[in-house]
C-alpha positions as CSV (number, residue, x, y, z in Angstrom):
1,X,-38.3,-15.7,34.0
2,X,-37.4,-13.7,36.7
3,X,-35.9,-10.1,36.4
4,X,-32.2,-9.6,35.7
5,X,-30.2,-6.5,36.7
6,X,-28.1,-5.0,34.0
7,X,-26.5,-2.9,35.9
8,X,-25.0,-5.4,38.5
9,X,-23.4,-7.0,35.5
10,X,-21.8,-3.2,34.4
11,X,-20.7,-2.7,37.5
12,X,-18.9,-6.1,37.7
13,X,-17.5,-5.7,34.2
14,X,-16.2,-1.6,35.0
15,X,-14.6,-3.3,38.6
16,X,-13.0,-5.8,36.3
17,X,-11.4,-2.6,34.2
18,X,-10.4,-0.9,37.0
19,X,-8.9,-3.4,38.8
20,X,-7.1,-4.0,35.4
21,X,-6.2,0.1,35.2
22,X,-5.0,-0.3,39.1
23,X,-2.3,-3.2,38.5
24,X,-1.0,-1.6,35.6
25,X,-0.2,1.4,37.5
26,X,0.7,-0.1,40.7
27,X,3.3,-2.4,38.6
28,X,4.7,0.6,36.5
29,X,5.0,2.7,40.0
30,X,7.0,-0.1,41.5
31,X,9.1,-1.4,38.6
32,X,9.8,1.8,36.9
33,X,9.5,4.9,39.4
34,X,10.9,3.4,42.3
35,X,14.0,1.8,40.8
36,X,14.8,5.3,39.2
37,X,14.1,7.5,42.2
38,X,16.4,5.5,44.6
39,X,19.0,5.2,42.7
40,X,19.4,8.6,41.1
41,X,17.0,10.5,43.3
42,X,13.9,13.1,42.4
43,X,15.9,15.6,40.6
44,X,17.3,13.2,38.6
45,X,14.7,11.9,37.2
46,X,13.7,14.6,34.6
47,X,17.4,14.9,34.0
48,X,17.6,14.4,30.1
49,X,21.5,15.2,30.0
50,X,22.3,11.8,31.5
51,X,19.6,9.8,30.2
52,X,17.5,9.3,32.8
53,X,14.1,10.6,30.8
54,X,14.9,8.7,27.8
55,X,15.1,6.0,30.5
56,X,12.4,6.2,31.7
57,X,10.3,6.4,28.8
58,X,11.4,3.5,27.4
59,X,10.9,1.6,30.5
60,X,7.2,2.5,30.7
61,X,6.7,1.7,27.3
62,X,8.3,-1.5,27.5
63,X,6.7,-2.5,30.6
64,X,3.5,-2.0,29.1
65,X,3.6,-3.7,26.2
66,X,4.8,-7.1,28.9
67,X,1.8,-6.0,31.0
68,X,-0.2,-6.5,28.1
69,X,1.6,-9.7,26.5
70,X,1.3,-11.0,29.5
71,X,-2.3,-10.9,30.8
72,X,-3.3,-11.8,27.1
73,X,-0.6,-15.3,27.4
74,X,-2.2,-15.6,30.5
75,X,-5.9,-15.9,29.3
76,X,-5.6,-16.2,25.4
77,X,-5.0,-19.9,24.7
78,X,-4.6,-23.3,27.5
79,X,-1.2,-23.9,28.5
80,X,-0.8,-20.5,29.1
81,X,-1.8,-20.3,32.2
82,X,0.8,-20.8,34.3
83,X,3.5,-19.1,36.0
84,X,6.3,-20.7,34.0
85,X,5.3,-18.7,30.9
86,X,5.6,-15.5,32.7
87,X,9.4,-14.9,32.9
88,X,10.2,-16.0,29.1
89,X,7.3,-13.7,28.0
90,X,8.8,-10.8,30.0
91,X,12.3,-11.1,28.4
92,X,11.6,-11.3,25.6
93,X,9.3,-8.2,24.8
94,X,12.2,-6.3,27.2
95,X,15.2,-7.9,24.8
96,X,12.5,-7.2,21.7
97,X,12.3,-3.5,22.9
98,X,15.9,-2.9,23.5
99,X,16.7,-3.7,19.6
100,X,15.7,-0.4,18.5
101,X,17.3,1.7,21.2
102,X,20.3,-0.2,20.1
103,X,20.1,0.6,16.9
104,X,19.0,3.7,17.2
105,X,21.8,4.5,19.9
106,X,19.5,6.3,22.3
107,X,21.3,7.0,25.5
108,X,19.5,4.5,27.7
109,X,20.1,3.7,31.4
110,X,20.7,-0.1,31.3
111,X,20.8,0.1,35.0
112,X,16.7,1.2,35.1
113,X,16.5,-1.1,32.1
114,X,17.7,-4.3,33.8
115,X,16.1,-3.4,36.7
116,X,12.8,-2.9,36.0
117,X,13.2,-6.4,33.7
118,X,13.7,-8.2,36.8
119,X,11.0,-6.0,39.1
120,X,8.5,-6.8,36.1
121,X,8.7,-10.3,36.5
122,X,8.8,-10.2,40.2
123,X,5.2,-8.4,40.2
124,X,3.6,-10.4,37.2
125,X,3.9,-13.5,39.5
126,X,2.8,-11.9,42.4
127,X,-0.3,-11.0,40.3
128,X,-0.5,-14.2,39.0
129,X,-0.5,-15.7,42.1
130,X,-3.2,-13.0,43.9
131,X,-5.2,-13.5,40.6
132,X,-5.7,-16.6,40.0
133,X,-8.7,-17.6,41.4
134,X,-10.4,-14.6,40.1
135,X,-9.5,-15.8,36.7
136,X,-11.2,-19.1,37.1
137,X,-14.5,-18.2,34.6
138,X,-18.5,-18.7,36.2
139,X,-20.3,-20.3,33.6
140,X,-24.3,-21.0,33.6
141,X,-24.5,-24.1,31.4
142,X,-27.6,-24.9,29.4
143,X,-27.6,-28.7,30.2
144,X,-28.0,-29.9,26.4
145,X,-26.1,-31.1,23.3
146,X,-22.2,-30.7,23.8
147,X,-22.5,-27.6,26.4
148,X,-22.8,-30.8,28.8
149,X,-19.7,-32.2,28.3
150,X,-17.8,-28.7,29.5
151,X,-19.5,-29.3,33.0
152,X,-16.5,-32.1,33.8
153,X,-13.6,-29.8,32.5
154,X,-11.3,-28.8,34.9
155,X,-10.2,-25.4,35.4
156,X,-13.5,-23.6,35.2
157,X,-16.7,-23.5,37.3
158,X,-19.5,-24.7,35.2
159,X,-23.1,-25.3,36.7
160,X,-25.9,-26.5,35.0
161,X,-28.9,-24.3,35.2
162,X,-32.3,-26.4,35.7
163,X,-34.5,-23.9,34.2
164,X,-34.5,-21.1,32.1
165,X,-33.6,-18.7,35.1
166,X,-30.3,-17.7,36.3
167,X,-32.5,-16.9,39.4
168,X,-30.3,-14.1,40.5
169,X,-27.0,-15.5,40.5
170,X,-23.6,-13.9,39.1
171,X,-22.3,-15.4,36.1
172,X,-19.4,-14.7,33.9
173,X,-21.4,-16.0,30.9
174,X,-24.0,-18.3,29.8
175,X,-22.5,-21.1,27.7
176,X,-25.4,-23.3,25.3
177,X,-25.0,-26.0,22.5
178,X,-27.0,-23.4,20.2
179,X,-28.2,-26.5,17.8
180,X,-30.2,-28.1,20.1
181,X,-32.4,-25.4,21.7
182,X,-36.1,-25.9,23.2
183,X,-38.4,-22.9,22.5
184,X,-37.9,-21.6,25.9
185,X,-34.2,-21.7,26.1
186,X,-34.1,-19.4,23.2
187,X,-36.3,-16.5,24.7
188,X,-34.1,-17.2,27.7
189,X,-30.7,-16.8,25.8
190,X,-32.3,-13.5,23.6
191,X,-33.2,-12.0,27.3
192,X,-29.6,-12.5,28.6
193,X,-28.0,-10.9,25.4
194,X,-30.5,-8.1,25.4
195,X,-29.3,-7.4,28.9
196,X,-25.8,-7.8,28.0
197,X,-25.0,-11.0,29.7
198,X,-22.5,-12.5,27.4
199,X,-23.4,-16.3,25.8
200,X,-21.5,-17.9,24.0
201,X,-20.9,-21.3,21.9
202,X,-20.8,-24.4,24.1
203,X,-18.1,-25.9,21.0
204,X,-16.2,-22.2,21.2
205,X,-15.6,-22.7,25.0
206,X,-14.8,-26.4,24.7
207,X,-11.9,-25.7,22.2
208,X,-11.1,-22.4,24.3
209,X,-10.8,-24.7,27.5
210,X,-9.2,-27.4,25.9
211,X,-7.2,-26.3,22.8
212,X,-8.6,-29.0,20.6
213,X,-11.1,-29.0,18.1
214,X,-13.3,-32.2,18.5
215,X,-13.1,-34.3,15.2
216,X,-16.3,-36.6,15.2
217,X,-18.6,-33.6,15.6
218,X,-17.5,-31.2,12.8
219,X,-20.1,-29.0,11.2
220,X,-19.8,-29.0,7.5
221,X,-18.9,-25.4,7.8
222,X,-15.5,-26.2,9.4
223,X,-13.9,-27.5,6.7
224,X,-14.0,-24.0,5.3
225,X,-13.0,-22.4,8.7
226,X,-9.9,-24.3,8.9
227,X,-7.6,-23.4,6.2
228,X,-5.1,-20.8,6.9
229,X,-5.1,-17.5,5.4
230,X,-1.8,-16.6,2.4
231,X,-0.6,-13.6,3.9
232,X,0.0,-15.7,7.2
233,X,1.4,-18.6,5.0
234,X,4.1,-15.7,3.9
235,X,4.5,-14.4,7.1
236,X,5.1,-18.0,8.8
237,X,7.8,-18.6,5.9
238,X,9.5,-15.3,6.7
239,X,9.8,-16.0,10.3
240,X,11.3,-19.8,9.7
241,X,14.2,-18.5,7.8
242,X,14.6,-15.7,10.0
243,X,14.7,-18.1,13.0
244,X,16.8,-20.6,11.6
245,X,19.3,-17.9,10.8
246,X,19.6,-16.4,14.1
247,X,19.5,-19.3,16.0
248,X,22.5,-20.9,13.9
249,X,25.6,-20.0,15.5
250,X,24.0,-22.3,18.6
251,X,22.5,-25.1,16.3
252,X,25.0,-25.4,14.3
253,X,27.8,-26.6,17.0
254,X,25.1,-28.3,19.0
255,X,24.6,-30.4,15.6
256,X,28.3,-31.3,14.7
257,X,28.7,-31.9,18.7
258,X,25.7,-34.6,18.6
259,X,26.6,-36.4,15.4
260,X,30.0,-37.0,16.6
261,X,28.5,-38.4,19.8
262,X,26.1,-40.7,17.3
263,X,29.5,-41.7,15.5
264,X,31.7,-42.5,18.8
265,X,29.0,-44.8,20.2
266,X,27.8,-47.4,17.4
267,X,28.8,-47.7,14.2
268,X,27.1,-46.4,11.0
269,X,25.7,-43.2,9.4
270,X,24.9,-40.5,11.8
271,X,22.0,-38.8,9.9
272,X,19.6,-41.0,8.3
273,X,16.1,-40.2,6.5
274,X,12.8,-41.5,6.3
275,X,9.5,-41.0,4.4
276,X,6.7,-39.2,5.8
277,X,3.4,-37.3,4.8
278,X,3.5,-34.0,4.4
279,X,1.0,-30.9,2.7
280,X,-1.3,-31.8,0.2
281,X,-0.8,-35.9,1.3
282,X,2.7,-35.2,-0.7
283,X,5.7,-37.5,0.8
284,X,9.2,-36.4,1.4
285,X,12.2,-37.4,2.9
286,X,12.7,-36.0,6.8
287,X,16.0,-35.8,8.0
288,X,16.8,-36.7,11.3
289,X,20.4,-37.7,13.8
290,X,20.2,-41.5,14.4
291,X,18.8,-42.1,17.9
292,X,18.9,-46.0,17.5
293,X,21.2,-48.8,16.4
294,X,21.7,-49.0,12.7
295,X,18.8,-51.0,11.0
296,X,16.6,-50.5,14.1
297,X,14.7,-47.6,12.6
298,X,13.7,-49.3,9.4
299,X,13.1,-52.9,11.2
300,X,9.2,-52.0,11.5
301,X,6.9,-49.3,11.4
302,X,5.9,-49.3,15.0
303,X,5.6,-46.4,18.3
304,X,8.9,-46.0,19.6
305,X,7.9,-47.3,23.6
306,X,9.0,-45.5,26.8
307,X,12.2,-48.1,27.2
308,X,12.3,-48.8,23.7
309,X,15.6,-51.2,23.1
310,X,16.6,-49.7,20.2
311,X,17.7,-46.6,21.4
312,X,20.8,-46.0,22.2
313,X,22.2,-44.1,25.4
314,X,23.4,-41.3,23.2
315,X,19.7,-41.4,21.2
316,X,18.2,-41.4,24.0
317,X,19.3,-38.2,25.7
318,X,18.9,-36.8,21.9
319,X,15.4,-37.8,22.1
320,X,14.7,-36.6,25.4
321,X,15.9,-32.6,24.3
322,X,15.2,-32.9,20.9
323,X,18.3,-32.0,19.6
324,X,18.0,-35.6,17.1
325,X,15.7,-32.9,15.2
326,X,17.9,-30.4,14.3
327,X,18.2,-31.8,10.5
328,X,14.9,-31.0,10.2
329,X,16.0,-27.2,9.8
330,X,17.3,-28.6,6.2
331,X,13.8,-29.5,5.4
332,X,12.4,-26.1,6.5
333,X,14.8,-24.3,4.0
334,X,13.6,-26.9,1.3
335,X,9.7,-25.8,1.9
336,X,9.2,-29.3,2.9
337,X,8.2,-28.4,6.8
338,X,7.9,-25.5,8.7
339,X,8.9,-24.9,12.4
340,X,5.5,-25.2,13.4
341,X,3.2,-27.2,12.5
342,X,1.5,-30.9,12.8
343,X,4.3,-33.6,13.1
344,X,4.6,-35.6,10.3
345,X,3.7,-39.0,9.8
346,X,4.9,-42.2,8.5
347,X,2.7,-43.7,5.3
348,X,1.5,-46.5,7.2
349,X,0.8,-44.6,10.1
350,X,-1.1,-42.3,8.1
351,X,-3.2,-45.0,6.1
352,X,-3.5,-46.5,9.4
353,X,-5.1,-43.7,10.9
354,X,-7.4,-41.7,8.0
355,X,-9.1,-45.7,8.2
356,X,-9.7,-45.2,11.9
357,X,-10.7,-41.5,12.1
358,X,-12.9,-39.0,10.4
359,X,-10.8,-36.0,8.7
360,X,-7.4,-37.2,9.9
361,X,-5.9,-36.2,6.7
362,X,-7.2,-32.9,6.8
363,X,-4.1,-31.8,9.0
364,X,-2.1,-32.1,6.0
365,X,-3.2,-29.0,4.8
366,X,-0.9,-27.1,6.4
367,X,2.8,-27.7,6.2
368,X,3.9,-30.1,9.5
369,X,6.7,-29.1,11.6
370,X,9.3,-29.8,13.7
371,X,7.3,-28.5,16.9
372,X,3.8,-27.9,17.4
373,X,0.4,-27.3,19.1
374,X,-0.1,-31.4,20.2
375,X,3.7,-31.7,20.9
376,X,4.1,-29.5,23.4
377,X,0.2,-29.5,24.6
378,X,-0.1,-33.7,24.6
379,X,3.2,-35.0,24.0
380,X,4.0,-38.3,22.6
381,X,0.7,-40.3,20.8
382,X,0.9,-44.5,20.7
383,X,-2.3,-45.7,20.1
384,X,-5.8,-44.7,18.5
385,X,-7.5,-42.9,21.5
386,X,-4.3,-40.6,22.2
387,X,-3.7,-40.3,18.6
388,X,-7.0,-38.8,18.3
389,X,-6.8,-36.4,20.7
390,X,-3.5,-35.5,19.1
391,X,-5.5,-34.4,15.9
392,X,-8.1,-32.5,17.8
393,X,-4.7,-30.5,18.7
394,X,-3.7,-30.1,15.5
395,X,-7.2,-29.2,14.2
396,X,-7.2,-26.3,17.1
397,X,-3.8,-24.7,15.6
398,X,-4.6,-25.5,12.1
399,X,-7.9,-23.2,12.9
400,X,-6.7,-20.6,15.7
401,X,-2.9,-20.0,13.4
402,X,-1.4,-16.7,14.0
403,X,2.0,-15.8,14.8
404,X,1.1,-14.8,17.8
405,X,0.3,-18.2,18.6
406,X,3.4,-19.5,16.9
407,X,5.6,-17.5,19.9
408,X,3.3,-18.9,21.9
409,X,4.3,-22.4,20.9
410,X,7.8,-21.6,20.9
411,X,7.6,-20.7,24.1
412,X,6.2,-23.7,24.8
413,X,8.7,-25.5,23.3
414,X,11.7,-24.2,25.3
415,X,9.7,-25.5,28.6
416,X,9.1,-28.8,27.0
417,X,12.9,-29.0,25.5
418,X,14.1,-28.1,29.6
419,X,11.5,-30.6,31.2
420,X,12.0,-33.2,28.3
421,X,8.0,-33.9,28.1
422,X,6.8,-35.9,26.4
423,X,10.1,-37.6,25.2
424,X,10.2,-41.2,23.6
């Protein structure tokens, strides 16, 4: 094999870091210093007596931290990538920064504050935008096993190499099915790690790529990898009730608004239940504001189609924002469901599917939720094939959980609630 030069792969790396380093400071310059020094002026600044330094330090800080939420959204999990993500990342660690300050009543200049909220968002899309192909990853694929099937993803450029050899070209990393390895391909991928050219797992970058863990090629070892640890469990029940309770004196109206709508139109109960699956294969009942005409829910157990007759025009336009789930914050406070999670199924669904694919059942070892990693990724699911990409979905959060992925998905959610994706 020929030579490979370490160095030219530190050098790209420290470039990377700098250029890293160089935004930072370029964005904190413009966002923070400039807003500051034409509106007060340079002796102002350092002024502490009318809050200008306070204001300034909690401006820096701030915009850090949403420098740093931000480039991690933008290359931590798919979906993220996008522009649309930037601007409700940004207010909220800004609005998240100011609660302290608030409480603490530290004279703070709202004018640099607000400011340098807007100026942040401006230049995170700017870099976005000059970024972006820079961000799209170089991979050398070994052409064997499942590192062949990331060669037709979209978003990355993959190449197959056609011999042990990267034969002097740049690459991010060096992506291999590790299971299915010829003698040669090994010494290659031990003489790229030894001069610190990353490799990595062709089924780690698949479900990096993708967000979905692929369930008809599990390795036994899985099965252990996806359960959830207990202090997120607590955590994750913590910030449900806390949520709920902040976010009543908008849900609550929004609720009593919609059932009266349900009760004007057609006749009959406005909230009705139905059985479905939930942790530990347990049923329970799920709460829910009637979308369709009274009796049309129970008539069958069937996918509720794109210009589904049964739904009324008041349903529908529930449907379409979600708001027909806002019940469903009853069965969070019972422990039934959680905000986030795996949507739960009917029985017969569920029978249906663990018949017709491997582990389906095993996303029922985490509580379901009203929103989640496959709704706001995928969408609606009405037949077998999208139904099991839908559970390569849920096996991705079910394996990946963190709260920070959680905000992530709420996130997520608010673009899919505006948009109305993926609406039936």
């Amino acid at each position: 094999m020929a030579a490979i030069h370490p160095r030219r792969y530190d050098k790209v790396y420290e470039q990377l870091l700098l250029s890293r380093w160089f935004s930072s400071l370029v964005g904190w310059l413009l966002t923070v210093i400039a807003p500051a020094l034409v509106y007060w002026g340079g002796a102002a600044v350092v002024d502490p007596s009318r809050g200008i330094a306070w204001g300034l330090a909690v401006s820096s800080i701030t915009f850090v931290l949403a420098h740093f939420g931000v480039t991690r959204l933008l290359s931590a999990y798919p979906g993220g990538r996008t522009m649309g993500m930037i601007i409700p990342q940004t207010l909220v660690i800004y609005a998240l920064c100011m609660l302290p300050v608030l409480a603490l009543r530290i004279e703070v200049s709202r004018y640099l504050l607000g400011i340098s909220c807007f100026l942040a968002i401006v230049w995170f899309q700017i870099e976005y935008i000059v970024t972006e192909k820079y961000r799209r990853p170089k991979l050398a694929i070994v052409p064997a096993g499942q590192a062949v099937d990331l060669l037709a993803l979209p978003g990355i450029d993959a190449r197959a190499l056609e011999r042990p050899d990267l034969d002097g070209t740049r690459y991010d990393a060096v992506v291999a099915d590790f299971g299915c390895l010829t003698p040669d391909w090994q010494r290659f991928l031990t003489r790229c790690a030894l001069d610190r050219i990353a490799v990595h797992d062709a089924r780690a970058v698949y479900e990096s790529i993708t967000g979905r863990v692929r369930i008809n090629r599990m390795a036994e070892n899985d099965i252990g990898s996806l359960l959830p640890s207990v202090s997120y469990e607590y955590a994750k029940l913590v910030f449900d009730w806390a949520l709920i309770l902040l976010t009543a004196p908008v849900t609550l109206p929004l609720a009593l608004a919609a059932l009266v709508a349900v009760r004007l139109e057609s006749p009959g109960p406005a909230i009705y239940t139905q059985e479905r699956i939930g942790r530990g294969n347990r049923p329970f009942k799920i709460y829910k504001i009637r979308s369709m005409r009274v009796g049309a829910d129970d008539a069958s157990n069937q996918f509720a189609g794109e210009d589904d007759p049964r739904i009324t025009r008041v349903g529908r336009i529930l449907r379409k924002y979600r708001i027909d789930e806002l019940p469903q914050f009853v069965n969070v406070l019972k422990g039934d469901m959680s905000l986030i999670g795996p949507r739960p199924e009917q029985p017969d669904f569920v029978a249906h599917f663990d018949r017709e694919l491997p582990f389906y059942s095993y996303r029922h070892v985490v509580k379901p939720g009203i929103t989640g990693w496959a709704q706001v990724r995928q969408g609606y699911a009405d037949n077998v094939d999208q139904t099991r990409q839908k559970i390569e979905h849920d096996f991705y959060y079910i394996k990946h959980c963190s709260l920070f992925l959680d905000v992530f998905i709420l996130f997520l959610t608010v673009k899919t609630l505006l948009t109305g994706f993926g609406a039936r």
